[in-house]
Phi, psi and omega in degrees: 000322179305308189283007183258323184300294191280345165294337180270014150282305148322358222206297184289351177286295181314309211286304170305328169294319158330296189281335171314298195287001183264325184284317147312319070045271187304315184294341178291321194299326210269334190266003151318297209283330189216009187037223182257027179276184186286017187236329151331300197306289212300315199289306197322310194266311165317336197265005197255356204251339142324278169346294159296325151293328167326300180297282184346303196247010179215295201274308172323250204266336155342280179312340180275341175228042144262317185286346166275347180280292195315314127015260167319318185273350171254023150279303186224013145259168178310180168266353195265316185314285166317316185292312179303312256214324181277299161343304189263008174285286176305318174293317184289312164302326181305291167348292175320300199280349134331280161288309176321335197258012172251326193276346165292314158329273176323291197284025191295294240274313185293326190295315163322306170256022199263317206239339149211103193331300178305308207272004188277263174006290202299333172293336172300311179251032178039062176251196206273032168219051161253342146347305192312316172273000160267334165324308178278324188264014163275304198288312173334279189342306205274320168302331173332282198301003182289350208253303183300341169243058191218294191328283159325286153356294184320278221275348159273001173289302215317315198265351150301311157324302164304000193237001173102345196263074168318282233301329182282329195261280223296302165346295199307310212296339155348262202326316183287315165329267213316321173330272181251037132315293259244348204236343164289297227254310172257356173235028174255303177282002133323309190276164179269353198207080184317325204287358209271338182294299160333301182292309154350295182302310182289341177290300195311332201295318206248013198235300155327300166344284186251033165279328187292346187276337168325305189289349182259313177328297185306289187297004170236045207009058173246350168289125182209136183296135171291134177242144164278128160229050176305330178274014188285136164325277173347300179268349161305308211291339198246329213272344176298305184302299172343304214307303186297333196249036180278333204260328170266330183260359164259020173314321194275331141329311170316286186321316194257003168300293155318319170296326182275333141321305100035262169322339175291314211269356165286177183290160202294136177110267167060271177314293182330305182284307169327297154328299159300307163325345185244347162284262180012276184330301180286350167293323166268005181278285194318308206318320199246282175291259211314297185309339205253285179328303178290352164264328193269002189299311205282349211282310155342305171309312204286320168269337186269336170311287214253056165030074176273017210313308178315309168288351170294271194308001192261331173318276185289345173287325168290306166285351160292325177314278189329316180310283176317324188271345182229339163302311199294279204330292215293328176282345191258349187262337164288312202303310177302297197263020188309306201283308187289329010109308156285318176317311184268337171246359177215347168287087186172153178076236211262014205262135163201138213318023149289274160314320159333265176357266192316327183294319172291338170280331185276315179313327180278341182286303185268041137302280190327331178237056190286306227253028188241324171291323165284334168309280202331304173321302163336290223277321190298260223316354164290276167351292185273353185278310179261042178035066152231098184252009201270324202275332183288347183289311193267005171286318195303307141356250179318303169329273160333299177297315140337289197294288213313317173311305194310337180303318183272001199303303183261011195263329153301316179276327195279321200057230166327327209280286203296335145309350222255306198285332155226066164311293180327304182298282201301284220290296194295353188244013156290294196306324157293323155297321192289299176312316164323296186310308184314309171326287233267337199252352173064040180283296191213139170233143177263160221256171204272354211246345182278298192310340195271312182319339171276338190295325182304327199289313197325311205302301188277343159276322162310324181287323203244348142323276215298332186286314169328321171280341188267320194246356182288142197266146170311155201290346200273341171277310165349309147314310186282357195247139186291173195285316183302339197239323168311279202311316159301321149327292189296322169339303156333294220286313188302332203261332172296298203296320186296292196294338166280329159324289209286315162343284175292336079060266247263325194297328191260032162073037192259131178229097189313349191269324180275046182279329175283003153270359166285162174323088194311121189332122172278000000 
């Protein structure tokens, strides 16, 4: 079971480095084109709020109560059963999802000012950002619908994931990159309103999306005509489990909604800067953490069905490890190298060392809690595996809540900066509540053999902290240096910073490949 695990972690890692690196790619391209201005801020918010339902009605919390249902049910029913329960699945989210993306459409202007407040305000007294709110609620429109293909995308990687096939779902987000690179670089600079270009990419974007998954669906007798079912057993048992984790597994999604509220009454960039620090951020959270998360939700469902309690726990012990062995190097190598890092992938065209700056303070704030955004993927599917979403709903709850104090607490003296931290902060104190709970229900504990292993990762991150810090050059030769000696330089610094991890790692008898060999959790 491990080495199946860890071959679809490999596979979902790869297929998400693929798609990382392309999301990189676009935001350099995107930040070339419009740097941290107002025309940034506005794309930044119309394309986020889509988003954000997304989590809600497709990858989140949908996928945290479809897949243990779905599971059960290709265990223990028929396939005409299963094929019945995807059918009415697919008719009831659609419906729903359906009216939410007409009422998002109609309704932009109210969302506009539902989510940013400030630029609402200035429209009211003809100040100086209400451009901003008619622009984002001209941009909704056209982004909205990106929620109505996304949703679906969704739900057919979920039940291709249950069926073993990562590799399709890890993929797909590909298609939304190459989208809008293809719509930045020839129908943006066309236009009097680039970001109106922009918005154009992520709708095509999202319309590829889910058309490519159609053809594995056919081939996997998984195409099944959409029905209303609400009252189908099948979708009770998912839309019951949904409802409470609509609200736990998007807490941190909530958390950055506010913040961009928040952000609207800040100085002009804000948003901006915020964003690019949290794409950063996300490359090794998909990369590492979403990926870990997604293999281990169905091989979980399945040990707790067929009432496996050891492998359950030897399960989630694997992936905290894994989380720990790839997590700690990766915050701490954001955190060090924040600044040369913005530099080499978005400083140029309208991006300028300025926008550096401001963008490292927040990259550093949410850096700082990376590896706590990475438990939480982990620790929640021990929950939702054993179709319990109530308790994550109510640590999710107290997070959330937790952050909007901490908002106001630090966004005064900090401004953009004090958000970002306490985000960071509302994520360690989900992830310890969650992990408490897991404890205290004699679900999962970590094991003696995990404690020595973090103390050995502390050791060995340090060592790879001290050399960084130590050989990394100051901003002003950075400066002085052309993009081709930035790049190769930080390069240098990521592969030198890796071998001394992995060295030290090896000195201290840690062999990171025999991770499917530890001891199962007593």
């Amino acid at each position: 079971m491990s080495k199946k695990l860890i071959r679809s972690g490999v596979i979902v890692s790869a297929m998400t480095l693929i798609s990382r690196v392309l999301g990189l790619v676009r935001d350099v391209v995107i930040a070339n084109l419009m740097g941290a201005g107002s025309s940034a801020d506005v794309f930044f918010f119309a394309n986020k709020i889509p988003n954000f339902l997304r989590r809600l009605f497709a990858e989140g919390a949908f996928a945290q109560a479809f897949v243990p249902v779905l599971t059960e049910y290709q265990e223990k029913h028929t396939p005409e059963e299963t094929r019945e329960l995807i059918g009415k699945v697919a008719g009831t989210l659609g419906g729903l999802v359906t009216l939410v993306t007409l009422f998002g459409v109609l309704g932009s202007p109210i969302l506009a000012a539902l989510f940013g407040g400030g630029w609402f305000l200035d429209w009211l007294n003809d100040g100086p950002n209400a451009e901003k709110f008619e622009l984002a609620s001209l941009m909704l429109k056209i982004t909205f619908p990106y929620l109505w293909f996304i949703t679906f995308t969704a739900l057919a990687g979920s039940i291709l994931n249950t069926r073993g096939r990562f590799a399709v779902s890890a993929f797909t987000p590909v298609f939304l990159n190459i989208s809008i690179i293809a719509f930045a670089l020839y129908v943006s600079p066309t236009m009097e309103s680039p970001e109106i270009g922009l918005a154009w990419g992520v709708f095509v974007g999202g319309l590829v999306q889910f058309i490519f998954q159609i053809p594995f669906l056919i081939q996997d007798r998984a195409l099944v005509k959409p029905s209303w079912g609400w009252h189908h057993p099948g979708v009770v048992k998912i839309r019951t489990l949904m409802i409470p984790a609509l609200f736990g597994v998007s807490v941190s999604q909530i958390n950055l909604l506010f913040d961009t509220f928040i952000a609207s009454f800040l100085m002009t960039g804000s948003i901006s800067w915020l964003y690019y620090a949290d794409r950063l951020l996300e490359f090794p959270l998909g990369l590492f953490g979403i990926a870990i998360a997604t293999v281990i939700l169905p091989a979980l469902s399945k040990k707790h069905i067929n009432a496996e309690g050891e492998g359950f726990r030897h399960t989630m012990d694997w992936g905290v490890k894994a989380i720990l062995l790839l997590g700690m190097p990766a915050m701490f190598g954001l955190i060090l190298l924040a600044q040369p890092m913005l530099m080499v992938l978005f400083m140029r065209g309208a991006f300028s060392i300025t926008d550096v700056e401001m963008a490292s303070y927040s990259l550093v704030a949410y850096g700082a809690g990376l590896l706590s955004f990475m438990m939480i993927k982990v620790l929640a599917p021990g929950y939702y595996s054993r179709q319990d979403t109530k308790t994550p709903v109510k640590f999710g709850i107290i997070a959330m809540v937790t952050n909007m104090f901490f908002n106001l607490i630090f966004a005064i003296p900090f401004g953009y900066v004090g958000l970002a931290i306490a985000t960071s902060m509302s994520a360690l104190l989900n992830a310890g509540l969650l992990y408490r709970g897991l404890h205290k229900a004699g679900v999962y504990q970590v094991s003696r053999s995990t404690l020595i292993f973090t103390f050995k990762i502390i050791v060995a991150t340090a060592v790879m902290s001290g050399l960084l810090f130590y050989f990394s050059p100051d901003q002003s030769q950075w400066l002085s240096w052309n993009i081709g000696h930035r790049m190769l330089m930080l390069i240098t610094l990521i592969i030198a910073g890796a071998i001394s991890y992995l060295m030290t790692l090896l000195l201290l008898g840690v062999r990171p490949w025999k991770i499917k060999k530890a001891p199962v959790s007593r």
